[in-house]
VEXGUGU-656337 format. One record per residue: x, y, z of N, C-alpha, C in turn; chain. Coordinates in nm, 4 decimals. Example, Ala and Ser with C-alpha at 12.3 -4.5 7.8 and 13.67 -1.06 7.14 Angstrom:
2
- 1.3190:-0.5690:0.7800:1.2300:-0.4500:0.7800:1.3200:-0.3300:0.7800:A
- 1.2850:-0.2250:0.7080:1.3670:-0.1060:0.7140:1.2900:0.0030:0.7870:A
// end
This chain:
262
- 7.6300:9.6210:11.7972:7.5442:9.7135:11.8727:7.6080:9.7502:12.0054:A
- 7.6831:9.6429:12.0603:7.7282:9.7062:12.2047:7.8252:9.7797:12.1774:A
- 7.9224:9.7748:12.0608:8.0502:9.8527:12.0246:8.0500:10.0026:11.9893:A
- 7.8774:10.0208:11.9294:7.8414:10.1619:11.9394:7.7892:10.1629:12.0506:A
- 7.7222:10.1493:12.1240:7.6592:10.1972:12.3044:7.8333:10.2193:12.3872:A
- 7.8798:10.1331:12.3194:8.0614:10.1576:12.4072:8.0993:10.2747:12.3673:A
- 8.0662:10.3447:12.2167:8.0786:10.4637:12.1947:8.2535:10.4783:12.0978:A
- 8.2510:10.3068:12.0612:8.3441:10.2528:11.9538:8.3093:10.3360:11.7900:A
- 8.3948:10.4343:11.7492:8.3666:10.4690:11.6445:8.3177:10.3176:11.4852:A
- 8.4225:10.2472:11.5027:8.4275:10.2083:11.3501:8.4929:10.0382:11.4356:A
- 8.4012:9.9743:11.3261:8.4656:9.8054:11.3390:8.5000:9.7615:11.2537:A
- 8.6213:9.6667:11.2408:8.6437:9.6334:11.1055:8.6524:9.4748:11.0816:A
- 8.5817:9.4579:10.9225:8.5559:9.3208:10.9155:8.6545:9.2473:10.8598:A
- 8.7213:9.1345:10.8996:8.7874:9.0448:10.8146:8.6991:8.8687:10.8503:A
- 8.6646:8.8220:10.7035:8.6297:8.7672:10.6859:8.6916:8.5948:10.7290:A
- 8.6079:8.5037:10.7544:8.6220:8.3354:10.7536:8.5303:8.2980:10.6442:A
- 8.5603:8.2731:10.5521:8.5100:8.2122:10.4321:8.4963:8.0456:10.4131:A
- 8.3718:7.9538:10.4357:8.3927:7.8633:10.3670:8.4487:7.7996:10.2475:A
- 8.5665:7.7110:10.3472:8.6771:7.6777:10.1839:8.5780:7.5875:10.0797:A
- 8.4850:7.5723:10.1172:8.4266:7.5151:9.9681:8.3848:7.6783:9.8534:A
- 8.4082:7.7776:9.9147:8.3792:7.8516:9.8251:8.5067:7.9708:9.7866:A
- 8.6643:7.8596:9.8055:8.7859:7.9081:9.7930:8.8157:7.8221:9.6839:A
- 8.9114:7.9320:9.5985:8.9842:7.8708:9.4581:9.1229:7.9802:9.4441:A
- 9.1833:7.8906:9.3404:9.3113:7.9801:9.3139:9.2642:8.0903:9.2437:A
- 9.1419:8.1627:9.1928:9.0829:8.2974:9.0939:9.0639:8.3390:9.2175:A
- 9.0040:8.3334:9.2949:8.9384:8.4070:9.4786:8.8497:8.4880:9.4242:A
- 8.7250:8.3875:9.3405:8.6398:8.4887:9.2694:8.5173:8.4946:9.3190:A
- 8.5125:8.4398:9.4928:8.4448:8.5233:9.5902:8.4566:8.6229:9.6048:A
- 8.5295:8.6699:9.6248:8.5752:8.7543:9.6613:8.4926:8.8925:9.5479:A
- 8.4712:8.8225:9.4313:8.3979:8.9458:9.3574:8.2313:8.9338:9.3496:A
- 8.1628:8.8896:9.4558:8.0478:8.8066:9.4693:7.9832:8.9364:9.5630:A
- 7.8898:8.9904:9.4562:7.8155:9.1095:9.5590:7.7256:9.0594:9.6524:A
- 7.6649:8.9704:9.6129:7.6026:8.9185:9.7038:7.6114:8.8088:9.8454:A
- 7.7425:8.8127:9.8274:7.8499:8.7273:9.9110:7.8467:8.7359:10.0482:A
- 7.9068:8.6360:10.1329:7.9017:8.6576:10.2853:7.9120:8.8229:10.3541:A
- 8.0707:8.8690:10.3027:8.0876:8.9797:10.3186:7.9923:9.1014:10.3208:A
- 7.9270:9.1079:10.1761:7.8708:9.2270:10.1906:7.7641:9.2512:10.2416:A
- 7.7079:9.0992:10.2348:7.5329:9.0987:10.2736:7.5652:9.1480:10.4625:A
- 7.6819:9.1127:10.5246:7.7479:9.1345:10.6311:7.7431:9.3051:10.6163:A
- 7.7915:9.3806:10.5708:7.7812:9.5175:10.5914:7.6789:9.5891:10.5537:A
- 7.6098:9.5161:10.4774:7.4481:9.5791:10.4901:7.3785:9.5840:10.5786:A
- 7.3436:9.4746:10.6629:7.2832:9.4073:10.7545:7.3937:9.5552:10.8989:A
- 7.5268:9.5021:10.8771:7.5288:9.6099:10.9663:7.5029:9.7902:10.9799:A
- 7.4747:9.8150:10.8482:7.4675:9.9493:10.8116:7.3102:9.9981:10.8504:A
- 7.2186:9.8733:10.8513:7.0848:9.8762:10.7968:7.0391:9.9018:10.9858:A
- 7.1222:9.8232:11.0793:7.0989:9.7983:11.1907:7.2049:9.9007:11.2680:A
- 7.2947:9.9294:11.2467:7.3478:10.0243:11.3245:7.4277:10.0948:11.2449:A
- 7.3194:10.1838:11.1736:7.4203:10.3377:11.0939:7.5188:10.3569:11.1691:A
- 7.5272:10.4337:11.2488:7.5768:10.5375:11.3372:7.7103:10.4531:11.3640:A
- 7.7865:10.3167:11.3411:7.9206:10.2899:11.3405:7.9697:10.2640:11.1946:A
- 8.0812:10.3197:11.2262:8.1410:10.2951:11.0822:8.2122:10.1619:11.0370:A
- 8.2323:10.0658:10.9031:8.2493:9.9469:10.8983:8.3808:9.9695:10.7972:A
- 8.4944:9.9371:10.8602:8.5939:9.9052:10.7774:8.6150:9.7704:10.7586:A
- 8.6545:9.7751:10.5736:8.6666:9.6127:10.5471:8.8136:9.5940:10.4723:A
- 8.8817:9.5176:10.5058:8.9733:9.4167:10.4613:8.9686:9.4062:10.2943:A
- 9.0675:9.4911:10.2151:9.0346:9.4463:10.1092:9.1824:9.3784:10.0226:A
- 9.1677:9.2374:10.0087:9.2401:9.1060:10.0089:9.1956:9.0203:9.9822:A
- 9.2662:8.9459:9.8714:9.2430:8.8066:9.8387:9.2393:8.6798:9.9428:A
- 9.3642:8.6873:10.0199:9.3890:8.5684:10.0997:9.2521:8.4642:10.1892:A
- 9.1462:8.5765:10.2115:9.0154:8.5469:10.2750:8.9601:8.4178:10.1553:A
- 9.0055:8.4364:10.0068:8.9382:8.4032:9.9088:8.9735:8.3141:9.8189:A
- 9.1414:8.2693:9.8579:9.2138:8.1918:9.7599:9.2330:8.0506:9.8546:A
- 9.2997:7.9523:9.7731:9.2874:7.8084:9.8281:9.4133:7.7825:9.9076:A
- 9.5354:7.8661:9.8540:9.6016:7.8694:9.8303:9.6461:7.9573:10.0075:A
- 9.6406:8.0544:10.0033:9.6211:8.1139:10.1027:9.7143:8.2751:10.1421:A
- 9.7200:8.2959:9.9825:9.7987:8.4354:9.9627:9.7130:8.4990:9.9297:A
- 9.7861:8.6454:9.9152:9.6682:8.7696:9.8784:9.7044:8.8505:9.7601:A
- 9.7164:8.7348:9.7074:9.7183:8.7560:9.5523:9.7222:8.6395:9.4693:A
- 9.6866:8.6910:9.3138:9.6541:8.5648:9.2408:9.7968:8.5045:9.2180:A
- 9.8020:8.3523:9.1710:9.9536:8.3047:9.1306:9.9521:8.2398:8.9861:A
- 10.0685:8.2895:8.9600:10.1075:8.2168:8.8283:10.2377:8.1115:8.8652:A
- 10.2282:8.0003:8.8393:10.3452:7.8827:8.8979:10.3322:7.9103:9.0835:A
- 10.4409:7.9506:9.0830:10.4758:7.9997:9.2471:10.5173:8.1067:9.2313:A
- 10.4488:8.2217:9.1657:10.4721:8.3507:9.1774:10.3271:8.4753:9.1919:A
- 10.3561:8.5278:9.2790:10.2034:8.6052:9.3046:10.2582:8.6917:9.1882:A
- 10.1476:8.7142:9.1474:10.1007:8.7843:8.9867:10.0420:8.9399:9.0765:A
- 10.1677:9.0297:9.0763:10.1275:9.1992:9.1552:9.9496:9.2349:9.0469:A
- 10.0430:9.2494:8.9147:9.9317:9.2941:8.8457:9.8130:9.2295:8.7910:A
- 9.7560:9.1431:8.8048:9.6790:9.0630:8.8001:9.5847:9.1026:8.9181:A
- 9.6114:9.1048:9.0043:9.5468:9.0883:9.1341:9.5194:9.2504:9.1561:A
- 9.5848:9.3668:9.1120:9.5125:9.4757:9.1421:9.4409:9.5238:9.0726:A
- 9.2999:9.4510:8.9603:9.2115:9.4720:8.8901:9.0987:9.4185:9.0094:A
- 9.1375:9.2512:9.0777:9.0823:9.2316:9.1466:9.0404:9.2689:9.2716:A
- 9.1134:9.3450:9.3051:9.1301:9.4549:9.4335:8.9996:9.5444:9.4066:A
- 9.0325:9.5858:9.2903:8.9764:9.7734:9.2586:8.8436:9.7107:9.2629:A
- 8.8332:9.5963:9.1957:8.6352:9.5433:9.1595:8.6046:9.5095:9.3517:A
- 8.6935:9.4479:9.3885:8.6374:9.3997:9.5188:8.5821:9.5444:9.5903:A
- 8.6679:9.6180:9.5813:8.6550:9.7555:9.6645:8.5323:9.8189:9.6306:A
- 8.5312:9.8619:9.5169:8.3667:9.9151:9.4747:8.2306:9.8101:9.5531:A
- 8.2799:9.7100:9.5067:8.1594:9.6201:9.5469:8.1555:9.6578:9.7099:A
- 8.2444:9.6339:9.7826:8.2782:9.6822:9.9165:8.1643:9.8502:9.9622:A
- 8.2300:9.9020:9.8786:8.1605:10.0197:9.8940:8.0244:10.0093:9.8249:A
- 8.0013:9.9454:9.7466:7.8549:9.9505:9.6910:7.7455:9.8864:9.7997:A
- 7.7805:9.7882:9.8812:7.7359:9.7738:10.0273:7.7435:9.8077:10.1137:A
- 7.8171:9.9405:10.1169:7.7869:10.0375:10.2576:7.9191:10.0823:10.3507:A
- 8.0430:9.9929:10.3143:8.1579:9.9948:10.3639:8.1876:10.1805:10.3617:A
- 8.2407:10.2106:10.4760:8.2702:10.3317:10.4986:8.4147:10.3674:10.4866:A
- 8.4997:10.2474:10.5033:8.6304:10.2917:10.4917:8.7106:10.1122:10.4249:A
- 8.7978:10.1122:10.3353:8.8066:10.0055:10.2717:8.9743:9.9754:10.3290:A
- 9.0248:9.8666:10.3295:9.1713:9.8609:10.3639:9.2130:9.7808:10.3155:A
- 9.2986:9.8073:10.2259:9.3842:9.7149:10.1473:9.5226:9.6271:10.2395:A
- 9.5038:9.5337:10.2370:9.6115:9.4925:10.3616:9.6947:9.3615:10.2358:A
- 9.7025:9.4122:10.1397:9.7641:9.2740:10.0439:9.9017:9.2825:10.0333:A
- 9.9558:9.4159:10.0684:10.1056:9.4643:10.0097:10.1261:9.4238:9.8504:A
- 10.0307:9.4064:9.8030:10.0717:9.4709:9.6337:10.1275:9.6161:9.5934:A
- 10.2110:9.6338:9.5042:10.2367:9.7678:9.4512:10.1496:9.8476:9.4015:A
- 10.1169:9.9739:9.4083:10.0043:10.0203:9.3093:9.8518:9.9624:9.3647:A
- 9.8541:9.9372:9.4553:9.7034:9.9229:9.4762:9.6152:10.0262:9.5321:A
- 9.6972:10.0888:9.6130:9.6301:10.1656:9.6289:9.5749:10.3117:9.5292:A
- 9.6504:10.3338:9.4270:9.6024:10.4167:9.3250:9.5044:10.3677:9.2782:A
- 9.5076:10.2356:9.2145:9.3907:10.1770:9.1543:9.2688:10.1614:9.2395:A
- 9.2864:10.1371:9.3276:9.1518:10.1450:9.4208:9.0815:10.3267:9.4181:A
- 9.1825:10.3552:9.4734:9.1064:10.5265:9.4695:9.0468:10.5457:9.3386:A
- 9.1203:10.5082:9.2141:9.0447:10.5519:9.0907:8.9570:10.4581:9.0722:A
- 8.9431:10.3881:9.1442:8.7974:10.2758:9.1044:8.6845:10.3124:9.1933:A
- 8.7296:10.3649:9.2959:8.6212:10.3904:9.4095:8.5336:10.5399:9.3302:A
- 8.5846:10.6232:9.2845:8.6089:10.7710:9.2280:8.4921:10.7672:9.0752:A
- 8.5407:10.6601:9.0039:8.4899:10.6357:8.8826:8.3544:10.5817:8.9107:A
- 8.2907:10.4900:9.0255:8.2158:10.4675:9.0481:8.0895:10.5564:9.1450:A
- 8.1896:10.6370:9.1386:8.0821:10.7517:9.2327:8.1207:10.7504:9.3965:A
- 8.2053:10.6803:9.4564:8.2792:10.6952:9.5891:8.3631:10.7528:9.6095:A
- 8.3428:10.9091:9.6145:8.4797:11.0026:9.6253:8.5018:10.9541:9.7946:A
- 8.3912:10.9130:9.8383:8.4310:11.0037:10.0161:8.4154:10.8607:10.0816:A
- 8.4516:10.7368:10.0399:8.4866:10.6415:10.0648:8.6332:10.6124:10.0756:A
- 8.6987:10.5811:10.1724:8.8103:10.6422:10.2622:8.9083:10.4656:10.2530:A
- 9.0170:10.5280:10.2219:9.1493:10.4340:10.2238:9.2269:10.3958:10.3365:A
- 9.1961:10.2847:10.3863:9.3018:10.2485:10.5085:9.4220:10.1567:10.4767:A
- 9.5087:10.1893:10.4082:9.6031:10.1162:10.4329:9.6933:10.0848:10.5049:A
- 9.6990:9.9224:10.4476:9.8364:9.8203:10.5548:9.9288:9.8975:10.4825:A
- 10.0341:9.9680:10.4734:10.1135:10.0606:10.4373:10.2524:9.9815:10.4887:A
- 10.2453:9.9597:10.5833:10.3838:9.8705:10.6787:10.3219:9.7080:10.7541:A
- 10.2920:9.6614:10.6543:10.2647:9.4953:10.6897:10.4067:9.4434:10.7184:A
- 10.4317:9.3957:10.8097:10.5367:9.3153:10.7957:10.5007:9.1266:10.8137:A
- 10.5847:9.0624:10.7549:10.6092:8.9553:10.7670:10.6404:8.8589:10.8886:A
- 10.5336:8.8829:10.9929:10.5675:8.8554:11.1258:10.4568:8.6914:11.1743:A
- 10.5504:8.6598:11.2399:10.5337:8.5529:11.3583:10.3891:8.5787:11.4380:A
- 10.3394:8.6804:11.4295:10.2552:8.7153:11.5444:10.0896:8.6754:11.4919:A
- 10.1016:8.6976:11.3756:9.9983:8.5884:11.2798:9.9116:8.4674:11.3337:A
- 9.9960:8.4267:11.3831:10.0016:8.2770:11.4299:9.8540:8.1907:11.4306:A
- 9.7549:8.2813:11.5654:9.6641:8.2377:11.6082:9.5288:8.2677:11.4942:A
- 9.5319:8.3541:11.4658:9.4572:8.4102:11.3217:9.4657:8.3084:11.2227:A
- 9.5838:8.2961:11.1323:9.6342:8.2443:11.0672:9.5091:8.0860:11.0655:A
- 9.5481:8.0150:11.1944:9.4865:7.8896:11.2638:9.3499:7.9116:11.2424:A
- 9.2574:7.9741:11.2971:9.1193:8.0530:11.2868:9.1088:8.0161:11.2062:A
- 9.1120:8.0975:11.0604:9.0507:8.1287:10.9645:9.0812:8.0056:10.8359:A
- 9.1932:7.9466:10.8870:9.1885:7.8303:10.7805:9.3250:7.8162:10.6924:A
- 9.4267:7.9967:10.7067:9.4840:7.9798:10.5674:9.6423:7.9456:10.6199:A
- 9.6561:7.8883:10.7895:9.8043:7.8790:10.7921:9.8144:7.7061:10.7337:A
- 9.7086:7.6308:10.7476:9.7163:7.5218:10.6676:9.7302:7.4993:10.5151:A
- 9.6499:7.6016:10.4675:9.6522:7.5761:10.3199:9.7673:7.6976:10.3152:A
- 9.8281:7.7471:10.3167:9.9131:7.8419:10.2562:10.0370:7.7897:10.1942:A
- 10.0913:7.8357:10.1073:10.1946:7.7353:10.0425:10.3086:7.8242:10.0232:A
- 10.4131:7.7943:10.1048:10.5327:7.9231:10.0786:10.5114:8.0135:10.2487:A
- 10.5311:8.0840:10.2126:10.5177:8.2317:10.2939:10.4989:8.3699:10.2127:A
- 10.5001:8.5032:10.3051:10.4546:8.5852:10.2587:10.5632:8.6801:10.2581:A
- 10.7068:8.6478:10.2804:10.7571:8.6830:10.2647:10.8126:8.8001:10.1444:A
- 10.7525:8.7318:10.0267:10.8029:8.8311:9.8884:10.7204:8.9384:9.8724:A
- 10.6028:8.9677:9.9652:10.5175:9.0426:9.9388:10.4822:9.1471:10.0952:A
- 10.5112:9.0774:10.2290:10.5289:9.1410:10.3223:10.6749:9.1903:10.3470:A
- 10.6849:9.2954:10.4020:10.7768:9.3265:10.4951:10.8778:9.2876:10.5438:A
- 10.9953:9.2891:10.5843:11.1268:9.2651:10.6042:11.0891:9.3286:10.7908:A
- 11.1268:9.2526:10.8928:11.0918:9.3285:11.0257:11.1861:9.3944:11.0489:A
- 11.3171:9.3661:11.0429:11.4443:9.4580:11.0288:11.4365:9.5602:10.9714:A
- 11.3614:9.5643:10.8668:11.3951:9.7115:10.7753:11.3256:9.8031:10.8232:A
- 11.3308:9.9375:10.8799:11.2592:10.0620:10.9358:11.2336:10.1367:10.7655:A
- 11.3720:10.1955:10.6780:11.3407:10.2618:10.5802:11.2319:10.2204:10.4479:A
- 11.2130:10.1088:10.4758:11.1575:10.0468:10.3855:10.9963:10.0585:10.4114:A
- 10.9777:10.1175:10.5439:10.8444:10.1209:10.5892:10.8135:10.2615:10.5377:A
- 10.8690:10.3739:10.5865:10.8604:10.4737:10.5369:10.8524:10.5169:10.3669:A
- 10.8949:10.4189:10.3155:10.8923:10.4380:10.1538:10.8048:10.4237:10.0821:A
- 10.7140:10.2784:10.1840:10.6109:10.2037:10.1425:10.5035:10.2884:10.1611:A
- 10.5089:10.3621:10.2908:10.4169:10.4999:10.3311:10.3902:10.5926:10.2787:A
- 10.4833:10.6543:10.2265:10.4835:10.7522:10.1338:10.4444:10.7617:9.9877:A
- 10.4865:10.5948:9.9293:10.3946:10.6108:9.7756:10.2488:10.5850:9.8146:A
- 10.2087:10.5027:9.9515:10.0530:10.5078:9.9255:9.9685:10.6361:9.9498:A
- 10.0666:10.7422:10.0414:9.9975:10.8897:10.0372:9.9943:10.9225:9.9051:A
- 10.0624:10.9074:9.8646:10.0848:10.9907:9.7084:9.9876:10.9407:9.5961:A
- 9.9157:10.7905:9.6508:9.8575:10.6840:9.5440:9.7181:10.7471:9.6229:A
- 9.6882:10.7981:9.7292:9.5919:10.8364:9.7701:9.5161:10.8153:9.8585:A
- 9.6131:10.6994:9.9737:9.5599:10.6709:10.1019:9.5229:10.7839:10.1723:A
- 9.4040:10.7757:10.2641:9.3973:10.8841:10.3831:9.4286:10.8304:10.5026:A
- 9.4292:10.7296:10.5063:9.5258:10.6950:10.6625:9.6310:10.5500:10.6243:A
- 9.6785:10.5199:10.7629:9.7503:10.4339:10.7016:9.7829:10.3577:10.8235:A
- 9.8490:10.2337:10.8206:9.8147:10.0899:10.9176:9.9746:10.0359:10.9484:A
- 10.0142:10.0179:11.0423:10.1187:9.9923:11.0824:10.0343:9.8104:11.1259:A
- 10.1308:9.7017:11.1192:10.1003:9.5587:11.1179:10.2219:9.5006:11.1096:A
- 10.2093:9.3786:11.2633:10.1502:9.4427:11.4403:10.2119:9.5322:11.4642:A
- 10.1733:9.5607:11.5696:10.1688:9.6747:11.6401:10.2518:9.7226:11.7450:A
- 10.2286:9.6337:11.8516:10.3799:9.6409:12.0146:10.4888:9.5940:11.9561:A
- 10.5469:9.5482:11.8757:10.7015:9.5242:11.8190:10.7375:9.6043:11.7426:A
- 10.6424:9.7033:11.6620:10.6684:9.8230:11.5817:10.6501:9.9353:11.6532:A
- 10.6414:9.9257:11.7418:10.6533:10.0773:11.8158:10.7110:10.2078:11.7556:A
- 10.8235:10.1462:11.7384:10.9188:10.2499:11.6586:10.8431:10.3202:11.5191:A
- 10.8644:10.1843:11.4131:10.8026:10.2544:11.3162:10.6445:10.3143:11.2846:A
- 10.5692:10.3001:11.4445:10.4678:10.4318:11.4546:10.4681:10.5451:11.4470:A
- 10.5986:10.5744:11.5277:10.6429:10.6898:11.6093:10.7072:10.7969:11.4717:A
- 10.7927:10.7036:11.4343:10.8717:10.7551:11.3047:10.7590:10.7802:11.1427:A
- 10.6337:10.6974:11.1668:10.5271:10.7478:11.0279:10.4757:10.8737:11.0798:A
- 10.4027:10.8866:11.2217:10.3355:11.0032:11.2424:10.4643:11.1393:11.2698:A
- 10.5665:11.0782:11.2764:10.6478:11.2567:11.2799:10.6663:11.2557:11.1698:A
- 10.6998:11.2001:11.0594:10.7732:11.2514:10.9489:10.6493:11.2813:10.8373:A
- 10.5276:11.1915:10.8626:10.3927:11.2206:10.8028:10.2991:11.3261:10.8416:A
- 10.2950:11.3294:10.9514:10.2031:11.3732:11.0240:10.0397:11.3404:10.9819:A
- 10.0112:11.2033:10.9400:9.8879:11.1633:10.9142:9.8171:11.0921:10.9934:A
- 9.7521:10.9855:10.9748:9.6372:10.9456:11.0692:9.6896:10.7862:11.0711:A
- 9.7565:10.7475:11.2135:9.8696:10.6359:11.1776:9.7743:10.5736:11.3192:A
- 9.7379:10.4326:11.2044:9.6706:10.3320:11.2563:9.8139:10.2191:11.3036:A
- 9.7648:10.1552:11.4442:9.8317:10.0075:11.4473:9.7243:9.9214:11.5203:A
- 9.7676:9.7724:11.4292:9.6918:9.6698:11.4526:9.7501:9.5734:11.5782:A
- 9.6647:9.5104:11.6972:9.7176:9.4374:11.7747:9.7141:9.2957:11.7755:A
- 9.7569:9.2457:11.6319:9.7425:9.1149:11.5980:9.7099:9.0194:11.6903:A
- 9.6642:8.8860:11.6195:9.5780:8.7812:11.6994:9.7078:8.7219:11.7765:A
- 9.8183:8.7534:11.7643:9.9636:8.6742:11.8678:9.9562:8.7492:11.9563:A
- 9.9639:8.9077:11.9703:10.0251:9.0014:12.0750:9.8462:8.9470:12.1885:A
- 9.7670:8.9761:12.1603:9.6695:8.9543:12.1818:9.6790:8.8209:12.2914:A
- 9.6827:8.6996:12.2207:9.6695:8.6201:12.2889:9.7962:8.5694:12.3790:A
- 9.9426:8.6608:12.3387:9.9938:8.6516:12.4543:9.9796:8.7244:12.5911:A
- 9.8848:8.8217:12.5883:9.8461:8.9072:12.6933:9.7065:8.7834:12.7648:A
- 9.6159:8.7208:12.6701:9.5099:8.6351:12.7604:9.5918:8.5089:12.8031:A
- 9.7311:8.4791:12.7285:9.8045:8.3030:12.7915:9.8444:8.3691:12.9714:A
- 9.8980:8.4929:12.9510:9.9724:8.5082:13.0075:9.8982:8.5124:13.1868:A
- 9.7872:8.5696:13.1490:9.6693:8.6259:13.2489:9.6205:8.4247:13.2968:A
- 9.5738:8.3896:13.1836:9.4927:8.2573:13.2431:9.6493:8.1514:13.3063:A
- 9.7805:8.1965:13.2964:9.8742:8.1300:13.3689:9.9152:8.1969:13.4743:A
- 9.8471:8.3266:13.4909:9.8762:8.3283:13.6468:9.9952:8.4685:13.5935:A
- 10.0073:8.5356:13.4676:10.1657:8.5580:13.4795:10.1334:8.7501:13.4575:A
- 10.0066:8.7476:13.4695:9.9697:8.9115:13.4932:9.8190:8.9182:13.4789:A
- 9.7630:9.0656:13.4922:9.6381:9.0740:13.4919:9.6465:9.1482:13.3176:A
- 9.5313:9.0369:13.2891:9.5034:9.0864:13.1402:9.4851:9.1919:13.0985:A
- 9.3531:9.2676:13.1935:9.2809:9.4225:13.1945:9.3963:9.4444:13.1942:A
- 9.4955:9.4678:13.2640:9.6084:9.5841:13.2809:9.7153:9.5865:13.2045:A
- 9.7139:9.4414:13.1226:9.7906:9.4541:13.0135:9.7531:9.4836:12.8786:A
- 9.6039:9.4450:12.8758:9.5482:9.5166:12.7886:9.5782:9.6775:12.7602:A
- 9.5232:9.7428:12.8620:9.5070:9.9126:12.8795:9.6621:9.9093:12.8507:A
- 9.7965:9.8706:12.9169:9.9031:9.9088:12.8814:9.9295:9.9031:12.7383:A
- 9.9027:9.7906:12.7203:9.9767:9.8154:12.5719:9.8746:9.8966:12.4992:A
- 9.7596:9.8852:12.4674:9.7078:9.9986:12.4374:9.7454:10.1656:12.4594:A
- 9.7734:10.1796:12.5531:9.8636:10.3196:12.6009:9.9735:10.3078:12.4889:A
- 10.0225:10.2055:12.5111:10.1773:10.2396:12.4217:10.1886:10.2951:12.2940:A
- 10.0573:10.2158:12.2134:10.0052:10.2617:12.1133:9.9708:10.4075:12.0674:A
- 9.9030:10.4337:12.1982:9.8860:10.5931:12.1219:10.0375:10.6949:12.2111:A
- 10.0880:10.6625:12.3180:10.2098:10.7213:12.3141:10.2931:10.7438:12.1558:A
- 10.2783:10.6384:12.1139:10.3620:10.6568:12.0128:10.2911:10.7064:11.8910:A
- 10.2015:10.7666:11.8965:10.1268:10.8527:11.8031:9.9774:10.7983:11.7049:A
- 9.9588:10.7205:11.7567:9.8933:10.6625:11.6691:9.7162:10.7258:11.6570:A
- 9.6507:10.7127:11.6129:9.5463:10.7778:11.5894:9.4243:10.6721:11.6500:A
- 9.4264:10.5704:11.5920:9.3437:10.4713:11.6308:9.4601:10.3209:11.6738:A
- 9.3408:10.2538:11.6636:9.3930:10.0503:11.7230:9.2924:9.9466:11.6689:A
- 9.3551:9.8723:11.5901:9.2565:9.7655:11.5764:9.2620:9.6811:11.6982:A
- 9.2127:9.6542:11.7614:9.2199:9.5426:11.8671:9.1161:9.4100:11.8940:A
- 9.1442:9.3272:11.9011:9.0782:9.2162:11.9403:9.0048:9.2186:12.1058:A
- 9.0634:9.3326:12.1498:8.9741:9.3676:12.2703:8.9339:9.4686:12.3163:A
- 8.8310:9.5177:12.1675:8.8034:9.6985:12.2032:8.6815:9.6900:12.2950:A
- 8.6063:9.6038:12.2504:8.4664:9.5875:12.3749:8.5284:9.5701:12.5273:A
- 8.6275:9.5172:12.5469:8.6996:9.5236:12.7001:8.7341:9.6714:12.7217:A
- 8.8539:9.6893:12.6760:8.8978:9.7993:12.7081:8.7977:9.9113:12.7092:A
- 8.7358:9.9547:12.5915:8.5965:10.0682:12.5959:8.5244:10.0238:12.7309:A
- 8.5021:9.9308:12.7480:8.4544:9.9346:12.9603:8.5256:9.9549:13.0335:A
- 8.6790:9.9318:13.0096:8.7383:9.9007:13.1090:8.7551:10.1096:13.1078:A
- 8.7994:10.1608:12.9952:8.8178:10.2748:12.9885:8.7062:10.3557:13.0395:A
- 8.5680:10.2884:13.0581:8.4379:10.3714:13.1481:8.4375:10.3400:13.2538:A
- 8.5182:10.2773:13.3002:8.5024:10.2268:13.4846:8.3988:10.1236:13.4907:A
// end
């Protein structure tokens, strides 16, 4: 409620799931009546007027702590994007306004659009992680929610290479084509670049996320004395849309939206 009076378009949910109700199927995750959705009802029911983007990913849901199903020690791509497409409807069958696939599976995002479509959600809207990379900046999140303990491996085979720029752009381009309408750069202040380089060569609606690391190195830095947070907040935020970006996920939009009203 204060995030719309701030005059915050859209919030987006990622879930903390009790691990008693985590398994290697993550067949919470297909539970309509589940934490999640009863969560976007409740917010739809109480404050229409913001829009609710949700996280659509296994990792919230597995024991394991990937975002996708496994066979031995191998995430199973196709396996897991049946589970996607059901999660997503259900997503949208509770009110979700914009859905985001953040798993880096292949092909998910087609299958989602034709699942959202078949079910009667043409105008239920695709945000994809398009350029997830495989980053360090995780860290504090990771801790939160439960899955840097249980995770087994890394995410390496399925995220991002941080070195690679062309590889972002490639990844961008089949999910326009699969039918994203916007798309998510992840994090955010170390990719600068490959913001700059999706919205010129796309010219689409190029989201970046300010992960739970960049984040909390801007509050270590403030509670040690080593800058003022507000002002590093608003900066790097600036940087963000310098470099084209359309929106920001941030962990401190209720700050900044004041700080941005005086």
């Amino acid at each position: 409620k204060e995030a719309a009076t701030l005059g915050i378009p859209a919030i987006a949910l990622i879930p903390h799931i009790d691990p008693a109700r985590k398994d290697g199927t993550a067949c919470e995750a297909l539970n309509a009546d589940g934490f999640v959705p009863a969560a976007i009802r409740r917010l739809k029911a109480d404050v229409p007027e913001i829009g609710v983007i949700v996280d659509v990913a296994l990792d919230p849901f597995t024991d394991h702590g990937h975002d996708g199903l496994m066979v031995g020690d191998r995430i199973d791509n196709d396996s897991t994007l049946d589970m996607l497409a059901q999660g997503a409807v259900i997503l949208a069958d509770a009110g979700a306004d914009v859905v985001a696939p953040s798993d880096m599976m292949d092909g998910r995002v087609g299958i989602i659009r034709d699942a959202l479509d078949d079910a009667g959600y043409p105008d239920v809207m695709i945000l994809s992680y398009a350029a997830k990379f495989a980053s360090a900046f995780y860290g504090p999140y990771r801790d939160a929610i439960g899955t840097a303990s249980a995770l087994r491996g890394d995410k390496r085979t399925y995220q991002m290479d941080p070195a690679n720029t062309d590889e972002s752009l490639h990844e961008v381009a089949l999910d326009l084509q699969e039918g994203a309408d916007m798309v998510m750069v992840k994090p955010g202040l170390a990719y600068l670049d490959i913001c700059y380089r999706i919205k010129t060569e796309f010219g689409v609606p190029t989201f970046a996320f300010q992960v739970s690391g960049e984040y909390a190195m801007i509050q270590s830095a403030s509670e040690n004395g080593w800058g003022d947070s507000d002002r590093l907040l608003i900066e790097t935020l600036t940087a963000f849309r310098r470099a084209g970006c359309a929106a920001i996920l941030t962990y401190g939009a209720i700050r900044a939206a004041k700080l941005l009203k005086g």
